[in-house]
N, C-alpha and C positions, 0 to 999 in steps of 0.2 A: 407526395412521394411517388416515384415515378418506379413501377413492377418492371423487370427487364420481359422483353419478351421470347415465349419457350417455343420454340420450332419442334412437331412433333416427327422424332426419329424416323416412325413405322412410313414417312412421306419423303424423307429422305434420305440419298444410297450413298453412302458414303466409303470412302476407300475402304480405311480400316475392315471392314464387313468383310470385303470379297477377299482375308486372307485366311478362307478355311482350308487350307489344304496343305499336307505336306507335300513337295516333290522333289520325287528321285529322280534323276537322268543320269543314263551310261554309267551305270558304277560296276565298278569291275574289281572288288574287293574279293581276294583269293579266287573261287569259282564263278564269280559272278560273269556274264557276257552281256555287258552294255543295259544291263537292266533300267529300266524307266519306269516308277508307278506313280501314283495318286493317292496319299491315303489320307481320309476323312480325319478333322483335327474334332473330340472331344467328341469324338468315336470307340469304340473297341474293334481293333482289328486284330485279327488272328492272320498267322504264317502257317502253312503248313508246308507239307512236303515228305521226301524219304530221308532218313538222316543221311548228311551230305550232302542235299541236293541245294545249299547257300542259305540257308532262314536266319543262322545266324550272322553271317557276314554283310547280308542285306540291315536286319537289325540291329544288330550292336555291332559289327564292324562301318559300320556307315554311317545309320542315321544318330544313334548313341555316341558314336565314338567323334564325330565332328560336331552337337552339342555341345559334349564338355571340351574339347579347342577351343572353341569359341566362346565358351564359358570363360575358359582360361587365360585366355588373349585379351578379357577387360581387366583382370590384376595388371599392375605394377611390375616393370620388367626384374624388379627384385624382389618382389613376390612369387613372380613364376620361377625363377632360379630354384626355388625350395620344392617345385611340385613338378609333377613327374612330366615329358616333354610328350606332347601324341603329337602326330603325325599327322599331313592332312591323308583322311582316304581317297582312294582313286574314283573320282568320283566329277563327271564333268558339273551335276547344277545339282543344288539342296537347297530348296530354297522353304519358307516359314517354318521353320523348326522352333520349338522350345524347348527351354528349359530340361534335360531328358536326368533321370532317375532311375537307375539300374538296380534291378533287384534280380540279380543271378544266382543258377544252383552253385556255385561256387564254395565248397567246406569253408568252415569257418575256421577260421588262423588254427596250425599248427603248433601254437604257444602253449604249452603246458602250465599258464597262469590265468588262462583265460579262461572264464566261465559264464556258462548263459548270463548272470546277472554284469557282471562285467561287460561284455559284450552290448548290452541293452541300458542301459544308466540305473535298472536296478538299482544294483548294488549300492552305486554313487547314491541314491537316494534313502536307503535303508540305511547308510553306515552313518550322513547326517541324522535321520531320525533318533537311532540309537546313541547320537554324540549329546543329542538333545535332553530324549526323555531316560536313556538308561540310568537305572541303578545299580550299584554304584557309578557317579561322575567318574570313567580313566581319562577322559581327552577329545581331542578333539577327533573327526571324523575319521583321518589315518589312522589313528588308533585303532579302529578294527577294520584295517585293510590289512588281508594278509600279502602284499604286495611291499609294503613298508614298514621296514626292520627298525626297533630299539637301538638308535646309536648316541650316547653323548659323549661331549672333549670338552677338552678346557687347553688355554694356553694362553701366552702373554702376543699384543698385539703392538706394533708400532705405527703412529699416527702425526701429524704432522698438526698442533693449536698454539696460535698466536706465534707465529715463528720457530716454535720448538716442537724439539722432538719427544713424544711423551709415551712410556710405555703403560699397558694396562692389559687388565687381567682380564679376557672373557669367557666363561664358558657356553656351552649348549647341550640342550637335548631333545631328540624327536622321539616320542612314544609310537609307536607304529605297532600293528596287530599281527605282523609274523609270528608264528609260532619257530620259535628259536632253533627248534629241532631238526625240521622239515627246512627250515627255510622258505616256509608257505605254498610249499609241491603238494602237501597232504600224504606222500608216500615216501617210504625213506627205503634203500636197496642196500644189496646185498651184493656182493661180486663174487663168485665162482671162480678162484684163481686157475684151477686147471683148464677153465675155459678158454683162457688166454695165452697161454703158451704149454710147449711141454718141456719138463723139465729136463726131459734128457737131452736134449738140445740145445749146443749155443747158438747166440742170436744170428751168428753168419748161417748154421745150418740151418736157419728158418722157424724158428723155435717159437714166434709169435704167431697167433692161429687171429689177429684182429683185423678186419678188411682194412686195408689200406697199409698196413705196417709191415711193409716190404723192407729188405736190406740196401736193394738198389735204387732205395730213392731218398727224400731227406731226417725218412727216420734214420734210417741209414746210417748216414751220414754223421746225425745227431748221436748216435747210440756210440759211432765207431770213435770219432772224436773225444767225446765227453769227457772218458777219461777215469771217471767212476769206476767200472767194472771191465772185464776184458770181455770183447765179443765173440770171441773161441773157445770159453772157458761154459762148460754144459751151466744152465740156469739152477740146477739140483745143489752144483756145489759151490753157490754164491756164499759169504758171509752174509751174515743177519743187516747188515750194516750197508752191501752190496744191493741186496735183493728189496731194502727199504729206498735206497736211491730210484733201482729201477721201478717201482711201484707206484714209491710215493711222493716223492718229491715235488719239494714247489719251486715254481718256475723261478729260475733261473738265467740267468744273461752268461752265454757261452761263448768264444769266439773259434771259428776251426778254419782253417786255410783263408784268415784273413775275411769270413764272412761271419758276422754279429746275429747270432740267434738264441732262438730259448728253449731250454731245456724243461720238460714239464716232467712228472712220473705219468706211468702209464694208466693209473686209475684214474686221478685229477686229469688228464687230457681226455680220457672217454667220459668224465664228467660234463667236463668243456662239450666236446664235442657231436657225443651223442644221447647224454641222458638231460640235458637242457631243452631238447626239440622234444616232441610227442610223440611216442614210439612209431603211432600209426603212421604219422608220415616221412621215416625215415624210409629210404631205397630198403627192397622186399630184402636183400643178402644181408644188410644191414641190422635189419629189423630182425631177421632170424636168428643172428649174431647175439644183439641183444635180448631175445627172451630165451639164447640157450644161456649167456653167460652173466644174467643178473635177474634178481629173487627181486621182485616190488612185493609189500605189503604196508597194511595203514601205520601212520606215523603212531605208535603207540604213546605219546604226551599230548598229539593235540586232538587223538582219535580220527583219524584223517581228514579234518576241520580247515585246517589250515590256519588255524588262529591261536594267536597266546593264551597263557590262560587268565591274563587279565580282558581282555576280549570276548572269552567264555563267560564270563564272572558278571558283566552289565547287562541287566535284566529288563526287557518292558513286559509285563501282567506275567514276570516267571518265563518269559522266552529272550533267549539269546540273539544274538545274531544268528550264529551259528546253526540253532535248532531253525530260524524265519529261512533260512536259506536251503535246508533241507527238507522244509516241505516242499508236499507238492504244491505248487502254484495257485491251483483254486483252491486251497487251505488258506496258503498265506493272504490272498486277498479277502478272504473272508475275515480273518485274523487284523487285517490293515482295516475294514472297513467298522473295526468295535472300538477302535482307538480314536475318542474323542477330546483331543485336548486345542483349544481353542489359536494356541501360540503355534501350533504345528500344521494347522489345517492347511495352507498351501503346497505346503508338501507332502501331508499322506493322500491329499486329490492329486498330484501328480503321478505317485505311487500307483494311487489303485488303478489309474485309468491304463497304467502300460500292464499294470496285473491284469486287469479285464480285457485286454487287447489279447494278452496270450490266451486270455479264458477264449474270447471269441473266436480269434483265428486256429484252435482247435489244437494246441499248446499247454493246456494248461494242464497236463499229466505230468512236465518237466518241473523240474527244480531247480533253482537260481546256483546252485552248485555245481550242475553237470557240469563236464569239460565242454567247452564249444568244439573240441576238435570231433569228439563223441557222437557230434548231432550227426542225422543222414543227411543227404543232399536235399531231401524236402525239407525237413527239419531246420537248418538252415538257412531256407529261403525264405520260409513264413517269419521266423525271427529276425530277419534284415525287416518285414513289411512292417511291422508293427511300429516302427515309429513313422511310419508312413499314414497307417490309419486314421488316428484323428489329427492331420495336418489340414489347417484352414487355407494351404496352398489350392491355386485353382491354373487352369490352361498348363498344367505342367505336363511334359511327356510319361509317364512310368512305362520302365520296360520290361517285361517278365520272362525268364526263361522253364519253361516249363513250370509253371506253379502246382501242377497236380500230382508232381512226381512226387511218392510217398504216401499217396493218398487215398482213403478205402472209397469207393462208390460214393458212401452215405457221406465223407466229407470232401466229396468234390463238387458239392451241392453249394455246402458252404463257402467253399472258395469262390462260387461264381456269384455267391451276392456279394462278396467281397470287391471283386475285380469292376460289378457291376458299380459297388456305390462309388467306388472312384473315379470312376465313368461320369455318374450323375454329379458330380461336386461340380463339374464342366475342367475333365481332366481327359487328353488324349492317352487311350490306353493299347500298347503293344504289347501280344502275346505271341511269344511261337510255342507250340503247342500239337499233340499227336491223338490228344484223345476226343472222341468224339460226343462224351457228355460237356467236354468245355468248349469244342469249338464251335457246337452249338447257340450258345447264348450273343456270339460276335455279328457286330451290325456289317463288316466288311470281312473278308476274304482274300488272303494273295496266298495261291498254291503256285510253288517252284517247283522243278524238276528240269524233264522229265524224271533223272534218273537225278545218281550219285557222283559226287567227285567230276568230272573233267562231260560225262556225262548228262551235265545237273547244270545250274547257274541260272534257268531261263525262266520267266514267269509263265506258268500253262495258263492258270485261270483268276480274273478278280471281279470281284464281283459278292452277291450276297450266299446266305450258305444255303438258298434251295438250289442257286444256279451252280453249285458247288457240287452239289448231288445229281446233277445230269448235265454234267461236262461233260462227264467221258475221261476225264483224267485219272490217273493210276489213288490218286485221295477219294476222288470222287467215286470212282468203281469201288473202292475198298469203306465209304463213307458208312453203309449200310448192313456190312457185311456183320454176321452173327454169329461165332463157334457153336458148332451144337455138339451136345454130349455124345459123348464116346458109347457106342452102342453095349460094348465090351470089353471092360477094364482087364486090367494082366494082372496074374495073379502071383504075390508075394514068395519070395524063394529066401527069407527069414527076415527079423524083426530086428530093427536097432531098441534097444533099453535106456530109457531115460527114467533114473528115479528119486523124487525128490531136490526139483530143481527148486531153488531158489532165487537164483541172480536177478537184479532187481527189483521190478512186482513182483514175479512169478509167486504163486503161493503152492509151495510143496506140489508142483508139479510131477503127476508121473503118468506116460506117455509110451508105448509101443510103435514105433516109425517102423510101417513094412519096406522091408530091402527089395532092389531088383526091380521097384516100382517108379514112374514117378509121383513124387510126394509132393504137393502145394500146402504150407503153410500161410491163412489167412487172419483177419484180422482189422479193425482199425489200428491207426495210427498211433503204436502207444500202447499197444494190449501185449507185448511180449512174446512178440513173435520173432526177432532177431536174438533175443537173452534167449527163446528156448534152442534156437538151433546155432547160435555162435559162442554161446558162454554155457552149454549144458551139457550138450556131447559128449561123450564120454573120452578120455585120451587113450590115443592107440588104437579108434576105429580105421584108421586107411582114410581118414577124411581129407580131400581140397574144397579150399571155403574160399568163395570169392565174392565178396563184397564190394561194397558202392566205394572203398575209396580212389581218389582220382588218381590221374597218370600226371606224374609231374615228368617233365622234361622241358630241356631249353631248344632252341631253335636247332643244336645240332642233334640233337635226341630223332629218329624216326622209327619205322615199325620194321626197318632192319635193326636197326639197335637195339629195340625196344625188346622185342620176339627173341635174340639172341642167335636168330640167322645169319646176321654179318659176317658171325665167326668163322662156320663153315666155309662159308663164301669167300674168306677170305687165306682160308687154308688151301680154299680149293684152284683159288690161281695160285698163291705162291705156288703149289705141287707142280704146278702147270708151269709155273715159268722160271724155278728153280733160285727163286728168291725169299726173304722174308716176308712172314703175313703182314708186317706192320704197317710195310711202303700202302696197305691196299685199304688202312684209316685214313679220312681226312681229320682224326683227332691227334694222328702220331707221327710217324715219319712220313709220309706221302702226302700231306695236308702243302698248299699252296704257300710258298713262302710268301708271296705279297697278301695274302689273306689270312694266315695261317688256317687254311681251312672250311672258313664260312661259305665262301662262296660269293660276299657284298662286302666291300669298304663301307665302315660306317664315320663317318664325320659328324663330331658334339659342335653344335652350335650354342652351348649355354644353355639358357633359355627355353630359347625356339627347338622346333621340334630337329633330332637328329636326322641325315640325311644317308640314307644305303645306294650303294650304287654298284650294279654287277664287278666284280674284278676284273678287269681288264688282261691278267696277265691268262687265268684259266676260263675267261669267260663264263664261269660260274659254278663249272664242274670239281671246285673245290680239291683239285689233285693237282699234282707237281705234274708236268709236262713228260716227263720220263718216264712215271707210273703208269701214263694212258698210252705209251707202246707193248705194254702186255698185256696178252689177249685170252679169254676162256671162251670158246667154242666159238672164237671168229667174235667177240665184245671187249671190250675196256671195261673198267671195273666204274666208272663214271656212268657208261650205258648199262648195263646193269641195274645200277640204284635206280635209275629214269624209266626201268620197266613199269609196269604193272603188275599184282600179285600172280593174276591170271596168265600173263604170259611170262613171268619168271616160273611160274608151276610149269608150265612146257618145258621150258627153259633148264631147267634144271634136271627134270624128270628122263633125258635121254641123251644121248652120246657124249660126245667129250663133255659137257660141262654136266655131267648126271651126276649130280651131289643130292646123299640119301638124306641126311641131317636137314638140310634146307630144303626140300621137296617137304618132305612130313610137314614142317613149320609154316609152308607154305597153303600146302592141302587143309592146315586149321584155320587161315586166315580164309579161304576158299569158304568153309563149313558156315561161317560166322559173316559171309556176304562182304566181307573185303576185298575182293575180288579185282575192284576199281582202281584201290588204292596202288600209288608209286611206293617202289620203295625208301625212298629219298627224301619221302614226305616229309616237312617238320612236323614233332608232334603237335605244336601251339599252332598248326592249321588246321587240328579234326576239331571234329564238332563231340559235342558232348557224346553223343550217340555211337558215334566210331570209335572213340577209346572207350567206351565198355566192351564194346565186342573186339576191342585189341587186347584186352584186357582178360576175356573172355577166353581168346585163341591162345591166350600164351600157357595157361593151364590145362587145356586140353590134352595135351602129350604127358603131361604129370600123371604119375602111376598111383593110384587111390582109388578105392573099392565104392567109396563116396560122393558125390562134386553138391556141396550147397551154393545155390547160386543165391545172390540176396539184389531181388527186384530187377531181373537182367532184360527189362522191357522198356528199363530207360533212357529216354531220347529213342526208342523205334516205332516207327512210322508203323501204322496197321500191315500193310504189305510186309515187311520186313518181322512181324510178330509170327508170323506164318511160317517163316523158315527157320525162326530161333524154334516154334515147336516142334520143327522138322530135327533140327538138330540133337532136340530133346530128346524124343523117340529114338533117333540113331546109338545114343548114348547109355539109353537106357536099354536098349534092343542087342548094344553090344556088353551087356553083363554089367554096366553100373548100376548105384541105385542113386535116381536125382532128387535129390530135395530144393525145393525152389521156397523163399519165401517172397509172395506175390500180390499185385492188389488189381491185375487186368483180368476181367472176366475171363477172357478167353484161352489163357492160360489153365483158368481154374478147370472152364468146362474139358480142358484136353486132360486131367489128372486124373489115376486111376486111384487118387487114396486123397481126400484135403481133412489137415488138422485146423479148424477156426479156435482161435484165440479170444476171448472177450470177458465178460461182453461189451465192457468199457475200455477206457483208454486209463495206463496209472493205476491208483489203485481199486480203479472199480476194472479193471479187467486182470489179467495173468490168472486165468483160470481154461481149461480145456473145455469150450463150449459145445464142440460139435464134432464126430471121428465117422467117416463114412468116407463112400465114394460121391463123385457131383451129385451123380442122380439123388441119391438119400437126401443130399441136403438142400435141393430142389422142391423134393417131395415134402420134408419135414417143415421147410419154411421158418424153424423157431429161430433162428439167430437174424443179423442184419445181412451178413451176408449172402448166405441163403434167399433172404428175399431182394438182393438188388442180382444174384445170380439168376434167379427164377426168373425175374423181368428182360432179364440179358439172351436166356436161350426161349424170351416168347412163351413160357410157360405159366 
């Protein structure tokens, strides 16, 4: 028998070998200019840069986002029909790419049914477990999903055997774990009638107080029609029978001048409309809307559980589902790992290892019940990783966008053995990333800039992270840089009173916050540092609270619309040219009839990815041709939006076009380093980093004795931390008092008061660990923070 014979590799160079590399050539994705890199494949590369200056549109607008095309383009052309069309990016050569895996701070769905275990297969796999082993047997696995409702029918069927026509009787039922009540929300509301209209007005005189439910549009129209009640008749003196149509009626098939629509009542349509999404991500006027005019509290039958109470009722060792899901997480896998029953065992080892995954990635203070919409933007990101970690995939891209956001010192440690062992599986790993304990541990380097926005696009330096540190570049100078303690803290001009908090860990929490100061609130990840200053507060302090949630807007949405300067601007030429403001929207009357406003014809090709293409009639200026012969201070209301913030602040600030409303608006976008930014921008081309600080400037000008900022260091570059502290001090120097809850040292070292939180994460922390200034908790060193601060100012 004849051995075949082995050629040994290490003597042979074969193609395959030489494709370690990815490459970029000329890609010009939003700020990019002609970019060209090299990055090592099964590697860890980090991005750095100033926010804005393109990390992300080089990473996930390029190299990410023509992976999954390409991905997408090996389905079946009626397989891709179902999935969403991308685009190729601007981008002349990509060449060795794989397989790419995006793991972004992106919140988690808006969906008010969604919860971490849902979210993560959990769930799916506990609600088998308990279809299994629960006592009592109710059913099968939907059974205690509170997703899926108790429905049975019966009725006669007709069927077609041996020639004849044969009737018969079938019925059905599906057992499902809704709790009947709730309808599986876990909370059941209350509606505040007075909130919604007043009564002494009838509907034409404007008598409805609900965003959106104007006379002059199709409620209007709906309301004037119907036919029900009269719309000049004050709302006080409806009949019983009147004021039950307008409230509560169910929908309806209407017909009014010959157009077919539906009539709903006003509380079932704000059911529909607004209490089905997640309050947090409803528009802010929206949101304020709804927590003036509706009471949430727990479903009192299923105790805000979400589940029936035959669902409640099936037991494994005396725990529910219900109770498995409101533990904390390192309970429950401890809990999952006593349960030995020999017919189950493939699926409580699949159980424990996504339990242990949260345990590890530093998670596992959460509970399989929180809402996903609830989580932070770290929070969120580490729970997308986790079915990433023990994947026996190898040469695959993962892409991360900021992984550390969220994250105290001591567990950014952990995230870098993380990023590391996905690294070592022989996996290419992208990071864009700002802090300097992460982008330490990257075998490669690409720093963009110089600057921001139109500024920015170009690669300064790549290379490794000593050559990183004696560039000379704006990362590089800031690479090493150290806040040191404040020599001399300011001293408090009176105390905010926190007493007896409890919202979620917290344990009877009571806290004195000096006013007039600023105040850093610290912590891990988990220890109740957002429950103490977003859900403890007292009501009625003057407080602005600005938290991590995102900026939604669509492509017409920018940081003129966004900020609420449009409006001015848009009063301030009508005044000027003795016309209506509305010609000066491209969302209203002045918007392009061939475009209606965009600015790009877009053309669906099915399939294949859609095609934009400038408008040919406004060449992309998104206005009617007659709106751009009226002028403010010598501009058209087109060149305007194409300013920049810095020079619309001139701009605005003196002679004919000196509008005071939009100056202010403008001077906060100024404060907060947007300075760069057009105002025309869409908002889906800033980077993470830009809309917090758009975010940031639009409540500036809000009148409040208070401002909690919650982690507003996210997505900024070192450089840019320097001016948010600048900002800080201006804020607090002009008679506010800031409370910031934070996890970058050098925020901590610029505080004249920090409250630590801990000492764990869940329920080993929600206790007040440590109250001083830096220096004290420098000097004292007993908490963790304390000692990764101490290390941070060299001490």
């Amino acid at each position: 028998m004849s051995t075949p014979t082995r050629t040994d590799a290490s003597h042979e160079s074969r193609v395959a070998d030489s494709h370690d590399l990815i490459r970029v050539q000329g890609a010009r994705v939003n700020n990019l200019k002609d970019v060209s890199v090299d990055l090592p494949k099964r590697r860890l590369t980090v991005f750095t840069g100033v926010s804005g200056s393109g990390k992300s549109s080089l990473v996930f607008g390029t190299i990410a986002a023509e992976s999954q095309r390409m991905i997408n383009e090996t389905y079946s052309a009626f397989v891709q029909g179902f999935m969403p069309s991308l685009a190729r990016p601007d981008v002349d050569v990509l060449d060795g790419l794989t397989t790419a895996i995006i793991v972004d701070q992106e919140r988690m769905g808006a969906n008010v049914r969604s919860t971490v275990g849902t979210a993560t297969d959990a769930n799916a796999l506990l609600r088998i477990l308990f279809s299994r082993l629960g006592q009592p047997h109710i059913g099968s696995p939907q059974a205690f999903s509170f997703n899926v409702a108790s429905i049975s029918g019966a009725g006669a069927v007709t069927r077609g055997r041996a020639g004849k026509t044969v009737k018969e009787r079938r019925s059905f039922s599906i057992t499902g774990g809704m709790c009947p009540r709730c309808e599986g929300m876990g909370t059941v509301n209350d509606v505040d009638r007075s909130a919604l209209y007043d009564e002494s007005k009838s509907l034409n005189e404007g008598a409805l107080s609900i965003p959106g439910y104007t006379m002059d549009g199709w409620y209007g129209r709906i309301f004037r029609g119907c036919g029900w009640f009269d719309p000049d008749k004050p709302i006080g003196r409806y009949t019983s029978k009147e004021l039950d149509d307008l409230l509560y009626k169910e929908s309806t098939k209407i017909k009014i001048d010959g157009i077919n629509l539906t009539y709903l009542g006003l509380i079932p349509q704000m059911q529909k409309s607004f209490l089905a999404k997640d309050v947090d991500a409803l528009q802010p006027h929206i949101r304020a809307f709804v927590q003036r005019a509706v009471t949430f509290a727990p479903c009192p039958e299923c105790g805000g559980t979400r589940l029936s109470e035959a669902a409640r009722s099936s037991k494994i060792s005396g725990i529910s589902i219900a109770d498995a899901c409101s533990q904390q997480i390192n309970d429950l896998a401890a809990w999952v790992r006593g349960i030995d029953e020999p017919s189950v065992a493939p699926l409580t080892q699949a159980l424990r290892e996504i339990l242990d995954s949260f345990v590890e990635i530093g998670l596992g203070y959460l509970s399989l019940d929180r809402p996903a919409g609830t989580l932070s933007g770290g929070e969120a990101q580490r729970t997308k990783m986790i079915r990433h970690l023990g994947s026996s995939l190898t040469d695959v891209t993962y892409v991360f966008d900021e992984p550390t956001i969220g994250l105290h010192p001591h567990d950014i440690e952990r995230m870098n053995t993380l990023l590391l062992q996905l690294r070592d599986k022989g996996n290419t790993v992208l990071v864009v990333e700002h802090k300097p304990e992460a982008i330490v541990i990257a075998d490669h380097v690409v720093d963009l800039g110089p600057g921001a926005g139109t500024a920015g696009g170009m690669v300064c330096f790549e290379g490794t992270v000593e050559g990183l540190r004696t560039s000379g570049t704006l990362t590089g100078r800031h690479f090493d840089y150290r806040a040191a303690l404040k020599p001399a803290v300011r001293t408090p001009t009176g105390t905010l009173e926190i007493r007896g908090a409890t919202k979620n860990n917290l344990r009877n929490v009571d806290v004195d916050i000096p006013l007039g100061v600023l105040v850093v609130m610290t912590g891990v990840a988990g220890s109740g540092k957002s429950s103490l200053v977003h859900g403890s507060i007292p009501a009625g302090a003057g407080v602005v609270s600005i938290d991590q949630g995102g900026i939604r807007g669509s492509r017409r949405s920018n940081p003129a619309t966004y900020t609420g300067m449009l409006d001015p601007i848009r009063k301030a030429f009508a005044k000027a040219n003795g016309v209506k403001p509305a010609l000066f929207s491209s969302n209203s009357e002045g918007a392009c009839p061939n475009c209606n406003g965009a600015g790009v014809i877009f053309t669906d090709l099915a399939m294949m990815a859609g095609v934009a293409t400038v408008c040919e009639v406004c060449e992309g200026k998104r206005f009617e041709a007659s709106v751009l012969d009226y002028h403010l201070g010598g501009r058209d209301i087109s060149e305007v939006l194409a300013m920049s913030v810095n020079e619309a602040r001139v701009f605005f600030g003196t002679g004919e076009a000196r509008t005071a409303a939009a100056h202010t608006i403008l001077g906060g976008l100024v404060d907060v380093g947007l300075g760069y930014l057009s105002l025309g921008q869409p908002l889906t081309t800033l980077s993470g980093g830009e809309r917090q600080r758009l975010k940031l400037a639009t409540h500036l000008s809000e009148k409040g004795g208070v401002y909690v900022l919650d982690e507003p260091t996210t997505g900024l570059h070192l450089a840019d931390v320097e001016q948010l502290l600048g900002l800080l001090d201006r804020l607090v120097d002009s008679g506010k008092s800031v409370i910031v809850v934070e996890h970058h040292q050098a925020v901590m070292a610029h505080a004249d008061w920090i409250v630590d939180l801990g000492p764990g994460a869940g329920h080993a922390g929600g206790r007040i660990v440590f109250e001083g200034t830096p220096a004290d908790l420098v000097a004292a060193g007993s908490t963790l923070t304390g000692q990764y601060l101490a290390t941070y100012v060299g001490h």
